[in-house]
C-alpha positions as CSV (number, residue, x, y, z in Angstrom):
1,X,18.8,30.5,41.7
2,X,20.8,27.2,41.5
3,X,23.7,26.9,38.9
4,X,23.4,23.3,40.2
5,X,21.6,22.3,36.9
6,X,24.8,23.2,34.6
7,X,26.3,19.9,35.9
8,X,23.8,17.9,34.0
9,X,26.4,17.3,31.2
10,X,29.4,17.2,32.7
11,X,28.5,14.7,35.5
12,X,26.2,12.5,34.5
13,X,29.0,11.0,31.6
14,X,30.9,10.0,35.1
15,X,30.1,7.4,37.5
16,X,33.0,8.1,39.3
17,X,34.2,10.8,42.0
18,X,36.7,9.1,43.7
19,X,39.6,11.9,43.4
20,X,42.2,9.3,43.6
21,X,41.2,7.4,40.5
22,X,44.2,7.3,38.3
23,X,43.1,9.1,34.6
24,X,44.8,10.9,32.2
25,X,44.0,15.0,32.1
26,X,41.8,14.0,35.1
27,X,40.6,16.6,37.8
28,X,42.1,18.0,40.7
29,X,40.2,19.8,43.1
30,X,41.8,22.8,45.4
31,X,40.9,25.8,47.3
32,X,40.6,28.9,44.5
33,X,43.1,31.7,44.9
34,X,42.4,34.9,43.8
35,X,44.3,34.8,40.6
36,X,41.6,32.2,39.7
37,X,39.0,34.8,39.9
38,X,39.2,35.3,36.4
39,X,38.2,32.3,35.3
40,X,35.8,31.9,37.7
41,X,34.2,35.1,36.1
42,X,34.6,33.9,32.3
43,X,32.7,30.5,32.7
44,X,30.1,31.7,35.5
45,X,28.9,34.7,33.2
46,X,29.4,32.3,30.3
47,X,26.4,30.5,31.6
48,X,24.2,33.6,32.8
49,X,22.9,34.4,29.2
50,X,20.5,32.3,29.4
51,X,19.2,32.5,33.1
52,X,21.3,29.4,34.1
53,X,23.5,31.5,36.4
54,X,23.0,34.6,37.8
55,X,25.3,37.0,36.7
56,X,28.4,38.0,38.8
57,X,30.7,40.7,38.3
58,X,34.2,40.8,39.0
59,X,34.9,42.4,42.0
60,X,32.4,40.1,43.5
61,X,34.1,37.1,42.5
62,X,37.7,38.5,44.0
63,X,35.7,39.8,47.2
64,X,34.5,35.6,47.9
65,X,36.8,34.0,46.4
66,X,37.9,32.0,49.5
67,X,34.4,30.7,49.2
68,X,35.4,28.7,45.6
69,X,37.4,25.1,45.3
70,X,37.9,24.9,41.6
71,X,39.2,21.9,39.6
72,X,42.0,22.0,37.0
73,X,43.3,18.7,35.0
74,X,47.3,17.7,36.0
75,X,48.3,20.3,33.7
76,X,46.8,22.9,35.8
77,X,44.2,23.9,33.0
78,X,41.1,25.5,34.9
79,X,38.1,23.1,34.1
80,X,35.7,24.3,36.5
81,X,34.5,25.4,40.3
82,X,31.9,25.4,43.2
83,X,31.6,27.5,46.3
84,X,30.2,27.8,49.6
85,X,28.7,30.0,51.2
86,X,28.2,30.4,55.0
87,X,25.3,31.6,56.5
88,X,26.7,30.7,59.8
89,X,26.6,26.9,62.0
90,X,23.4,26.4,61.1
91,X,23.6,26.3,57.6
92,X,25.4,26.6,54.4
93,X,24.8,26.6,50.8
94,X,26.2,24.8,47.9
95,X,26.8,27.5,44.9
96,X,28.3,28.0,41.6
97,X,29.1,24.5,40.7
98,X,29.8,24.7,37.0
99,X,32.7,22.6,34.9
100,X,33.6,23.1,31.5
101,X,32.4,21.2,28.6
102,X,35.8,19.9,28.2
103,X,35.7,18.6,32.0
104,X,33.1,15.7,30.9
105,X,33.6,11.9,32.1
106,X,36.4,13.5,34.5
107,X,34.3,13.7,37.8
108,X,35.1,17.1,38.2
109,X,31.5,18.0,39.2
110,X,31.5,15.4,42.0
111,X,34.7,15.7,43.4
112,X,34.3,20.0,43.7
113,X,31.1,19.0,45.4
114,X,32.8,16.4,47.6
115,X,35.1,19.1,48.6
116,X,32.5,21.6,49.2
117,X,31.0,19.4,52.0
118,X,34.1,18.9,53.6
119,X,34.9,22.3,54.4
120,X,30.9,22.3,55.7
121,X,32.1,19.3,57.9
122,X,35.5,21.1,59.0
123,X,33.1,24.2,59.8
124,X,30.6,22.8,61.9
125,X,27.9,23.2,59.8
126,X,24.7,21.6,60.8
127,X,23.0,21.9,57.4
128,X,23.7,22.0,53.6
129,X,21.5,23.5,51.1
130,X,21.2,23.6,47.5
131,X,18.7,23.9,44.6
132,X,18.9,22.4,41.7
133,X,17.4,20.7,38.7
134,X,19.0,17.4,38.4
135,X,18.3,16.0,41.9
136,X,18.8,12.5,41.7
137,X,22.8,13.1,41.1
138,X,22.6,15.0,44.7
139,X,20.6,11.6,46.9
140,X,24.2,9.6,46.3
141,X,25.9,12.6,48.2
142,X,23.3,12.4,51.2
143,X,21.0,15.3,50.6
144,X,17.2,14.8,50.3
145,X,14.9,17.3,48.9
146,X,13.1,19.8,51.2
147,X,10.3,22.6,51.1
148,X,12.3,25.8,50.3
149,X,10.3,27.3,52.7
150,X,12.5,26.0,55.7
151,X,15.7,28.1,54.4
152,X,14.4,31.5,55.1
153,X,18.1,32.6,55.0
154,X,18.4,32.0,51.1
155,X,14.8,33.6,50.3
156,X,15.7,37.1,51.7
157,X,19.6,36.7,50.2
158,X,18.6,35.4,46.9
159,X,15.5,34.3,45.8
160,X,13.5,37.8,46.2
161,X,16.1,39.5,43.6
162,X,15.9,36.3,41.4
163,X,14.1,37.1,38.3
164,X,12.4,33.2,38.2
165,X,10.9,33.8,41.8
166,X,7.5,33.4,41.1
167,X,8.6,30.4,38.1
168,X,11.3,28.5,39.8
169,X,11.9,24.9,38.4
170,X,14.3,24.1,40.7
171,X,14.5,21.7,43.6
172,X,15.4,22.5,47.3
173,X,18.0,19.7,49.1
174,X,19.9,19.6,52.0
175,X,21.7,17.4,54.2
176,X,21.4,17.2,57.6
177,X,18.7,18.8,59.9
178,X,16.9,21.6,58.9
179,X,18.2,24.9,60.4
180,X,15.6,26.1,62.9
181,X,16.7,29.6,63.0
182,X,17.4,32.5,60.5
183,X,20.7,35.1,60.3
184,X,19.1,37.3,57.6
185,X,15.4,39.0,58.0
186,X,13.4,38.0,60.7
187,X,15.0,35.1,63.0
188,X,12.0,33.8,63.3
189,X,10.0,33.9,60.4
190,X,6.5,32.6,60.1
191,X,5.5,29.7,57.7
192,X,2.7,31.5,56.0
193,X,5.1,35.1,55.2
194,X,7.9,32.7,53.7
195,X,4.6,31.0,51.5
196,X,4.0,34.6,49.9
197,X,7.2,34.8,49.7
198,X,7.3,32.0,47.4
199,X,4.1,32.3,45.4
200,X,3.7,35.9,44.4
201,X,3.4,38.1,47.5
202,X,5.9,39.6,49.2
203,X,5.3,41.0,52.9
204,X,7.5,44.4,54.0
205,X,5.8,44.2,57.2
C-alpha cells in the first residue's frame, strides 16, 4: 500500500518545487534524525485510520529512520516526510510521503520527493517504484506507470500482508528500467505466480 495518495492536498495547491524559491514559512527538506521519529510516528498513524497508511509502530520508525528526509518550515516546525527504501541496485521504493495539512502551497510534497530520488541517484539505483493514486503529479518527476507485476520485490514485502490486496486502487510507477531480477522470494519469479498473486490466489509452492 502507497501513502502516495495523501499528497493529493497538499501538492496539488503548488506548482512549485524548486527548493530555492524564496517564501515565507516555506519547506526545507533534510535527512530525518532519530529524534524526528516521533513525529514521523504521530502524522503516519494519523493517516492509518482510514486505510490510507499502513500503520507503523514506533520502534519501527526509529529502526529505518535513516530511510526518511522530512521537511520542516525555517522555523524548524516538522511539516512532513518521505522515505526510501532499498531493495538493493536494482530497485528502490518511494514510501511514506505525507505533509501536514498546514504544509499546503509550500511544495513540501515535491521537494521530499525530489530528495528521495537523489539519494536513489547517489545509490546507484537502476529503478524507482511507487504506487499511488494521484499519478499525473508523479509523470512531471519522470516516472511512468507500470504493471505491478514487474516488482515482485514489493508483492512478497508488502502487498501480500496489505489488507486491500485483492481491491487495490492504486497505480504502479517507476522510473527507469524495470528491475529484471528479485532480492525477496523467488529471484526469478514467473509471470503467471505474481498474476495470482495479484488477483486472489496466492501460490506457497
Amino acid at each position: 500500500m502507497s501513502v502516495l495518495s495523501t499528497l493529493v492536498g497538499a501538492i496539488s495547491d503548488s506548482t512549485s518545487t524548486d527548493s530555492s524559491r524564496p517564501r515565507v514559512g516555506g519547506a526545507v527538506v533534510r535527512q530525518a534524525k532519530l529524534q524526528d521519529a516521533v513525529h514521523i510516528f504521530e502524522l503516519v498513524n494519523s493517516l492509518s485510520h482510514d486505510g490510507t497508511l499502513l500503520r507503523r509502530n514506533y520502534a519501527e520508525i526509529c529502526e529505518n529512520v535513516r530511510d526518511f528526509h522530512i521537511a520542516e518550515s525555517e522555523a524548524g516546525v516538522f511539516l512532513g516526510c518521505g522515505a526510501l527504501h532499498l531493495y538493493g541496485p536494482h530497485l528502490a521504493e518511494v514510501r511514506s510521503i505525507v505533509v501536514k495539512p498546514e504544509a499546503k502551497g509550500q511544495g513540501a510534497g515535491g521537494r521530499i520527493l525530489k530528495a528521495l530520488l537523489a539519494e536513489a541517484e547517489e545509490q546507484g539505483v537502476v529503478c524507482v517504484s511507487l504506487f499511488t493514486r494521484i499519478p499525473d503529479f508523479f509523470f512531471h518527476f519522470g516516472f511512468r506507470t507500470a504493471d505491478r507485476t514487474a516488482l515482485p520485490d514489493k508483492i512478497y514485502k508488502d502487498c501480500q500482508a496489505c489488507p486491500r490486496l485483492y481491491a487495490c486502487d492504486e497505480v504502479a510507477m517507476v522510473r527507469g528500467p524495470l528491475p529484471r531480477m528479485a532480492v525477496l522470494g523467488p529471484s526469478r519469479l514467473p509471470q503467471p505466480e505474481l498474476v495470482k498473486l495479484q488477483t486472489g490466489v496466492i501460490s506457497h509452492s
